[in-house]
N, C-alpha and C positions, 0 to 999 in steps of 0.2 A: 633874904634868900630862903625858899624851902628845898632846894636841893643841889648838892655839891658831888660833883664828877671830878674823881681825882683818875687820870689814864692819860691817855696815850691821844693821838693824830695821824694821821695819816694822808697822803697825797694817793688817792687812787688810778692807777692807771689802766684800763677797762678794755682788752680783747674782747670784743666780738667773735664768737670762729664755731666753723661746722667739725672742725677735726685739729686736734691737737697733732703738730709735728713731731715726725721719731726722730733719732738722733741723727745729725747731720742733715734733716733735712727742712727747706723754706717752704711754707705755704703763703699762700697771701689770704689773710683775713677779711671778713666784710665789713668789719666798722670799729670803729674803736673812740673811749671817751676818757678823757681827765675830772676826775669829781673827787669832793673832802669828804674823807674816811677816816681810821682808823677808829676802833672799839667804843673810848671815851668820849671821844666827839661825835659819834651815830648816838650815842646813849645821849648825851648832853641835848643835841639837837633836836630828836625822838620828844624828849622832855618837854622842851624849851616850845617846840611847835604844837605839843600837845594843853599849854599853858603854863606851865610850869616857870617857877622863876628858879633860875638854874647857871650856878657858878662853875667855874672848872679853872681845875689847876691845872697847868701841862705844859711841854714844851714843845718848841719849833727850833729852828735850825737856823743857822743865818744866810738862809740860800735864796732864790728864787721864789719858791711854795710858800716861804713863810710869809709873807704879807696876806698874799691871798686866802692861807689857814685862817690868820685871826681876823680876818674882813666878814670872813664867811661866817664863823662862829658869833659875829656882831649879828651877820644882818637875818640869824637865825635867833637873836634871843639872846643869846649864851651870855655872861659879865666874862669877860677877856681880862679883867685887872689881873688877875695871876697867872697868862699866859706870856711865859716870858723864854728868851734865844738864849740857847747853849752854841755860846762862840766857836768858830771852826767847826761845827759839824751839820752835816745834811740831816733835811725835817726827814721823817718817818716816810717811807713810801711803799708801795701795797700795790704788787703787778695781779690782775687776778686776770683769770681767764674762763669766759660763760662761753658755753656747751650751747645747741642748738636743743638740749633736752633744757635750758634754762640751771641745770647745775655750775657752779663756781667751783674753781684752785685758785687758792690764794696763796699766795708768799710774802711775808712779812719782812721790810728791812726799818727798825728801830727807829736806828738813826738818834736825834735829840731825843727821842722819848727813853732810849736807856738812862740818859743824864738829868732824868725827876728826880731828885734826892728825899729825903725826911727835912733835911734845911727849906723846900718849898711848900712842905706843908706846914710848917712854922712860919714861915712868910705870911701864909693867908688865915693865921688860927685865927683873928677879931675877925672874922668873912665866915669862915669854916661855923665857928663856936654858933653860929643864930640859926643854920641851917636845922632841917627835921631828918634830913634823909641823905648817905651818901653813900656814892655809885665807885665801886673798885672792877679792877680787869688786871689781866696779866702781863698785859702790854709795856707795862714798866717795870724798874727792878722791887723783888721780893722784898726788899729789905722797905722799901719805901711802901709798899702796903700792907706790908704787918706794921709800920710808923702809924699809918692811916689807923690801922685797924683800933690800934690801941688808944689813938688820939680822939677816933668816936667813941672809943668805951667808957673816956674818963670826962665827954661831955656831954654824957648820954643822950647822943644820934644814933639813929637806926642805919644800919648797915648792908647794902647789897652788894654780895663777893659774885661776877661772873668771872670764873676760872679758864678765861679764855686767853690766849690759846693755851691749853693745860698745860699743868708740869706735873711731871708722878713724885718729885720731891715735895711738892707744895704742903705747908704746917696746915693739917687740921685742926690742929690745937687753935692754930690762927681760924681758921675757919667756923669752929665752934663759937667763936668771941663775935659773929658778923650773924643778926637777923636772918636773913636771906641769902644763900646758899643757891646758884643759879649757874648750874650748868648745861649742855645741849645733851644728846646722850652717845652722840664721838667722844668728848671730855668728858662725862659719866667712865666711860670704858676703860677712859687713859688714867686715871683716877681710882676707879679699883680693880682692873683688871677681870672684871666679869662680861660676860656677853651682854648685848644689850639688842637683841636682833627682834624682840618682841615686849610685846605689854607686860608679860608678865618679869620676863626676864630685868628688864628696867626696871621693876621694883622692886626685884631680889637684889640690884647691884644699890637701889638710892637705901634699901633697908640698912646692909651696912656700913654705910657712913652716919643711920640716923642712929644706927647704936654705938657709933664713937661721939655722938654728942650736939650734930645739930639741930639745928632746932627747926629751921622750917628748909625744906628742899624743893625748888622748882626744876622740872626736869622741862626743858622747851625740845619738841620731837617735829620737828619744822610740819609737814602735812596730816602728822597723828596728831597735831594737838599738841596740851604740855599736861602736867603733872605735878598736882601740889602731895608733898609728902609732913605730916608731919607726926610724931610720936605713931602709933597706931593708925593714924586716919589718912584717906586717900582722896584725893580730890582730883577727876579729870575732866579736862576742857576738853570739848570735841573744838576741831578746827573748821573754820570757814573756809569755802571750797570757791576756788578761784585759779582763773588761768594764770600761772606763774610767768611770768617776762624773764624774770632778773632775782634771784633769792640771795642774794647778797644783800648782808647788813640785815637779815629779819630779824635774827635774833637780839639784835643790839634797838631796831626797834621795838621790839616787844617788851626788853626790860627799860626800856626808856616812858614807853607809854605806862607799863606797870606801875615803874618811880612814881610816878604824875598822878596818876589814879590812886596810890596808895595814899599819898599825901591828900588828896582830896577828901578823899569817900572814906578812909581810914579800913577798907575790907578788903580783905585779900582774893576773896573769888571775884567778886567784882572785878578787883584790878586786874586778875586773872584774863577773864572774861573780856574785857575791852583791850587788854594788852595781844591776843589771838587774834581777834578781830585786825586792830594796826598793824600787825606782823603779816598777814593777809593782805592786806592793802597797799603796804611795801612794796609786796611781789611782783606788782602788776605793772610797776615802773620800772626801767631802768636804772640801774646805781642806787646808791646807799642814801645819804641824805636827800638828795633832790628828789629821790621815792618816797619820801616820808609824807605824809598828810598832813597840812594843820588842821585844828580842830573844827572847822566848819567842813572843809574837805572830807573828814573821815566821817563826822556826822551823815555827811549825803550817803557816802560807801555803805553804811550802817542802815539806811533806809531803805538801797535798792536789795540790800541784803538779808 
């Protein structure tokens, strides 16, 4: 395997709607859909569809969703051997709701993915250990990706932290210990409480994190582009400009495509560079995964682009 997604799943459940309801009151929506989400499985799949040979650890719930979670993650690529059910409790599920402007609210309910332990990433260490590259988020508990984090450091894998959905407690220290440092610039703000409302602003807020010690910062700015920070030097992707459908799950594929690209090409603008482009391409579909391109797919995107 070159790349291991240790996170979270999700069962998405997809509003359609022109106007969000006040309180106490019913609208009727125009369309609505069920598709597989959650953070680590959009990253894993992103991967996996981009070529990537791509493991993931994670859990499902013993309900309903969960057949159709680890079916899906088969017939996208993904190796399923370490996705395994936390008894009595329901899979993760993710009500979002898309705007007629194409913007998303998400709500996050857990579910099996709180119940990822450090014991499941000992389950798959002869799996983990071969791997070149692994994929963290915040979707499961802290304690089990500082496990992760330290279990790459001591079999030297490279490391991609997406601090989603942020926490203002989250260990930099842990942070510091992971490659790649990938936030949006909502979790930029929650993370060190500085504005983030412009270009410059954004890299007065990624400056002070790079003076507590990381090492490489990607800042993804959905339509601005993204932002590679690292020691002194600044690197920005302009964005590919395309009619957004659906922006849910870009950012999950853009460091999905990134993973795959890095592992390939072994250059981070590069990966950069084609990781904007698939997070663009995303957009232009409805829902998370099933927007996602594989690689013949995006090649064409890439041509008419």
């Amino acid at each position: 395997m070159d790349i291991a997604v240790i996170g979270s799943n999700m069962v998405d459940l997809i509003t359609y709607t022109n106007q969000l309801p006040k309180a106490g009151e019913t609208l009727e929506a125009p369309d609505f859909a069920i598709g597989c989400g959650g953070k680590g499985a959009n990253q894993a799949v992103a991967a996996a569809k981009m070529g990537g040979r791509v493991i993931m650890v994670s859990k499902v719930g013993d309900d309903l969703f969960a057949p159709n979670t680890v079916a899906n993650l088969q017939q996208q690529g993904v190796d399923t051997r370490f996705v395994t059910t936390a008894p009595g409790t329901s899979s993760g599920v993710a009500p979002i709701f898309v705007d007629d402007q194409s913007q998303n609210r998400i709500l996050i309910i857990k579910g099996a993915n709180q119940q990822l332990k450090p014991a499941d990433v000992d389950a798959a260490a002869g799996a983990l250990k071969s791997c070149q590259l692994m994929i963290l988020q915040l979707e499961i508990p802290l304690e089990t990706v500082y496990y992760a984090i330290d279990f790459a450091r001591q079999h030297d894998i490279r490391v991609i932290l997406n601090p989603a959905p942020a926490v203002a407690d989250l260990d930099i220290a842990y942070a510091c210990k992971c490659d790649f440092f990938m936030p949006n610039e909502t979790e930029l703000e929650i993370l060190t409480g500085m504005p983030v409302g412009s270009d410059e602003e954004i890299k007065r807020a990624g400056q002070t994190l790079l003076k507590r010690g990381l090492k490489n910062l990607i800042i993804t700015m959905g339509a601005r582009g993204s932002l590679w920070m690292s020691g002194d030097s600044v690197h920005q992707v302009a964005p590919t400009a395309v009619k957004a459908v659906d922006t849910s799950g870009a950012g999950d594929a853009f460091i999905g495509c990134f993973a795959q690209m890095l592992v390939k090409t072994g250059d981070i603008a590069t990966a950069m560079t084609q990781a904007s482009a698939y997070a663009a391409c995303s957009v232009t579909g409805r829902g998370t995964q099933r927007a996602y391109p594989d690689a013949d797919t995006f090649q064409r995107f890439l041509n008419l682009n």
